[in-house]
C-alpha positions in Angstrom: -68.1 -36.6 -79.5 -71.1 -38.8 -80.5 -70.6 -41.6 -82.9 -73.2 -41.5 -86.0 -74.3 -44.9 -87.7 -73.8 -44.4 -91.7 -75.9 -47.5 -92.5 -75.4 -47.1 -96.5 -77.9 -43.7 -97.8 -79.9 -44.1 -94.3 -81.0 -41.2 -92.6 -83.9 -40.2 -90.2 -81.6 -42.0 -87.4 -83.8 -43.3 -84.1 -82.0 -41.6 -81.4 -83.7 -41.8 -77.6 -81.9 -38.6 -75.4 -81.9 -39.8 -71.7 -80.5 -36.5 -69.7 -79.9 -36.5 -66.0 -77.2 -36.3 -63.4 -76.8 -40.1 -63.4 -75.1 -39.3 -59.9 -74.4 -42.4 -59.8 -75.3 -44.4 -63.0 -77.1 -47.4 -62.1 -79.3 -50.7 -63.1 -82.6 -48.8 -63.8 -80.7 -46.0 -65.4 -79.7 -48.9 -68.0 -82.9 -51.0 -67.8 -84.7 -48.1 -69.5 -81.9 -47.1 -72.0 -82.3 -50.7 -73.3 -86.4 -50.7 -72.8 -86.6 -48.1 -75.2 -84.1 -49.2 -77.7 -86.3 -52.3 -78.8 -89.5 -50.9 -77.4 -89.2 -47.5 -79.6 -87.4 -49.2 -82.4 -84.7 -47.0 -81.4 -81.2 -47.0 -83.3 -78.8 -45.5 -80.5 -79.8 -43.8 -76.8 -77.4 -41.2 -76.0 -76.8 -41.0 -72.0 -76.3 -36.8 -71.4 -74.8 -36.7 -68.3 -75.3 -33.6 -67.2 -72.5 -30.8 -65.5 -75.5 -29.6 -63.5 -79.0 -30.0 -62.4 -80.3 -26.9 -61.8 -82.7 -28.4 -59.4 -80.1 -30.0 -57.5 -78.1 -27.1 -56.6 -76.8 -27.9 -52.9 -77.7 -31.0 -53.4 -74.9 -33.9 -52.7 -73.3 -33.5 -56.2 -70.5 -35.8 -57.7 -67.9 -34.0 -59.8 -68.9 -34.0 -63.3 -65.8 -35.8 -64.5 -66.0 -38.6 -62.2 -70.0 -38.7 -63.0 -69.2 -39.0 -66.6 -66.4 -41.5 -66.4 -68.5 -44.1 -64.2 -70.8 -43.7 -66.7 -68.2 -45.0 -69.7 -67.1 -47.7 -67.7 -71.0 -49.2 -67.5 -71.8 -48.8 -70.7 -70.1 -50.1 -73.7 -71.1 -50.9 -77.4 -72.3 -48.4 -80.0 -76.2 -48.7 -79.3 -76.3 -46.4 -75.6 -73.1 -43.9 -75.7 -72.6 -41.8 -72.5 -71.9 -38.1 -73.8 -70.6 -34.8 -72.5 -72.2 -33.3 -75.2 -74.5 -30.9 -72.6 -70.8 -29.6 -71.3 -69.3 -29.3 -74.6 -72.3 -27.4 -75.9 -72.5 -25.4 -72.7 -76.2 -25.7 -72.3 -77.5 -25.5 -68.7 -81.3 -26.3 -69.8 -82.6 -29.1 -71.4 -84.6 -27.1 -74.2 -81.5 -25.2 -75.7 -79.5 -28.6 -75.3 -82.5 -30.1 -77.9 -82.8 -27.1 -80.2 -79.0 -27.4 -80.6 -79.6 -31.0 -81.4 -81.6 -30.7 -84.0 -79.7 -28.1 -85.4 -76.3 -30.1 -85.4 -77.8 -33.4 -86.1 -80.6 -33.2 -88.5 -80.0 -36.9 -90.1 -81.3 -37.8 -86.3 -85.3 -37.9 -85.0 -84.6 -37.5 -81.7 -87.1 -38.6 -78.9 -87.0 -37.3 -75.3 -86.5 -40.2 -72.5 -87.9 -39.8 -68.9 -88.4 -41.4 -65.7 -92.2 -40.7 -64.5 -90.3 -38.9 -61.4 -89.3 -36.8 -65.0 -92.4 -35.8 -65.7 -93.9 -35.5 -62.2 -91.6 -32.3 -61.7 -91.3 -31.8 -65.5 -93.3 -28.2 -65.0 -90.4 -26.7 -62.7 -88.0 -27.1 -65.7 -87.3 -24.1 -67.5 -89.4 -23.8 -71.1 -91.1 -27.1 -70.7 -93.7 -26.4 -72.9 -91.4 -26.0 -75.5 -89.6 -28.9 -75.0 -93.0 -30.6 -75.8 -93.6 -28.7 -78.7 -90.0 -29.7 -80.2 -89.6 -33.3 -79.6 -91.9 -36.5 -79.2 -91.2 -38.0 -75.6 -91.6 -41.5 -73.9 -92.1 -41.6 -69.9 -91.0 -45.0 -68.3 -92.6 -45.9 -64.8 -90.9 -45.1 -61.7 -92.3 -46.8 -58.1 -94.4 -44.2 -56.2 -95.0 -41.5 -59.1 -97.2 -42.8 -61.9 -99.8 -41.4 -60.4 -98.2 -37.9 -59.6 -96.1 -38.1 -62.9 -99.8 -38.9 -64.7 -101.8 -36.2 -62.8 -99.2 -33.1 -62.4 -99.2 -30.5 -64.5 -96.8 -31.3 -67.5 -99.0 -34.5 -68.5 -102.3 -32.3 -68.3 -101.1 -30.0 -70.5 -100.1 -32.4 -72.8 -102.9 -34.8 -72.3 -104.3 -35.0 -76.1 -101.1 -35.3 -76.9 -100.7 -38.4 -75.1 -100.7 -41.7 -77.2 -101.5 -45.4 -76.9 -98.3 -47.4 -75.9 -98.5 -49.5 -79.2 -97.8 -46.3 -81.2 -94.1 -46.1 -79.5 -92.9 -47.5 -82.5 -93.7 -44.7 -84.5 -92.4 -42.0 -82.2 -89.5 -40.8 -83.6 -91.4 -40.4 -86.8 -93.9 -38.5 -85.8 -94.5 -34.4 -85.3 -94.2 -32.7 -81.7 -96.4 -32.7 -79.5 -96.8 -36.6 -79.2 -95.7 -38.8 -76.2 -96.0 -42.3 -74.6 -96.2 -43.9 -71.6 -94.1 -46.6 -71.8 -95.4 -50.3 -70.0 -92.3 -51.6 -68.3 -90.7 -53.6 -65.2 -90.8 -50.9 -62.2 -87.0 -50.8 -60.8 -87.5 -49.3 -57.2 -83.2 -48.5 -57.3 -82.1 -44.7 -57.1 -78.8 -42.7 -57.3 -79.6 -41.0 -53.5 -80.0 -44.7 -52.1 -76.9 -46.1 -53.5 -75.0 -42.2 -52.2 -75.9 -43.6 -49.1 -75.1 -46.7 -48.9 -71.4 -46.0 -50.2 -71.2 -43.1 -47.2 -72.0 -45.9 -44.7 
């Protein structure tokens, strides 16, 4: 299902979760998987591609299985793995999905990867406080909502949590609540504009 490093007695792995429909998979989707594995010092990302968005419900919504196999075929190599792990653990929110993490990896520090169109919405999700609470998260800039993403309610909860970017090494080491926004490229590209362009 998810492939561990066993470097020698090593544990405390660096693992980045990046969660979303990836409806379809694309170049930002992949420009921040790799930002954060040398940014945050990461060892693997795992891409959890979701069965369902419940904020997308009757929104334009690619079959899981076809969802998850594009996502395999753009990503190879053992440092960002594409996972079903979210339908295998039958988890429809992101909070149980981390507690069940923990519980079933605890050789892993797992840290919580977002878009800042993540975190603008992030107070609609279901138990998003405690998501903060459980596990440190980095927030990569999206065009058009660093400012809401900065400024909504999620990040002013979590304000004194909020960190200088040069502690995103230490993430994954530290206790929850900690998070980062990240300094990176902005990539303007989005799953609804490529939908789109494949229907014309």
């Amino acid at each position: 299902m998810i492939s561990i490093p066993t470097w020698g007695d090593r544990r405390n792995i660096r693992v980045g979760l990046f969660g979303g429909s990836f409806n379809p998979i694309h170049e930002g989707h992949l420009q921040l998987a790799n930002r954060a594995l040398k940014f945050l010092q990461l060892d693997q990302v795992w891409l959890m591609v979701s069965p369902g968005n419940p904020l997308k419900v009757g929104k334009e919504m690619a079959p899981f299985k076809e969802r998850f196999q594009m996502a395999k075929e753009r990503v190879t190599g053992r440092k960002i793995i594409p996972t079903d792990i979210e339908c295998r653990l039958h988890t429809r929110y992101s909070c149980d999905t981390i507690r069940l993490l923990k519980q079933r990896f605890p050789c892993c520090n797992f840290v919580w990867l977002m878009g800042a169109d993540g975190l603008a919405q992030m107070a609609l999700w279901s138990h998003w406080k405690e998501i903060l609470k459980i596990v440190p998260m980095a927030v990569f800039p999206r065009p058009s909502y660093i400012y809401s993403a900065l400024n909504g309610q999620a990040a002013q909860w979590a304000r004194r949590a909020r960190l200088p970017s040069r502690c995103a090494t230490m993430l994954a080491d530290l206790q929850s609540p900690a998070w980062v926004f990240v300094p990176a490229p902005e990539n303007s590209i989005s799953a609804t504009a490529l939908r789109q362009q494949r229907q014309q």
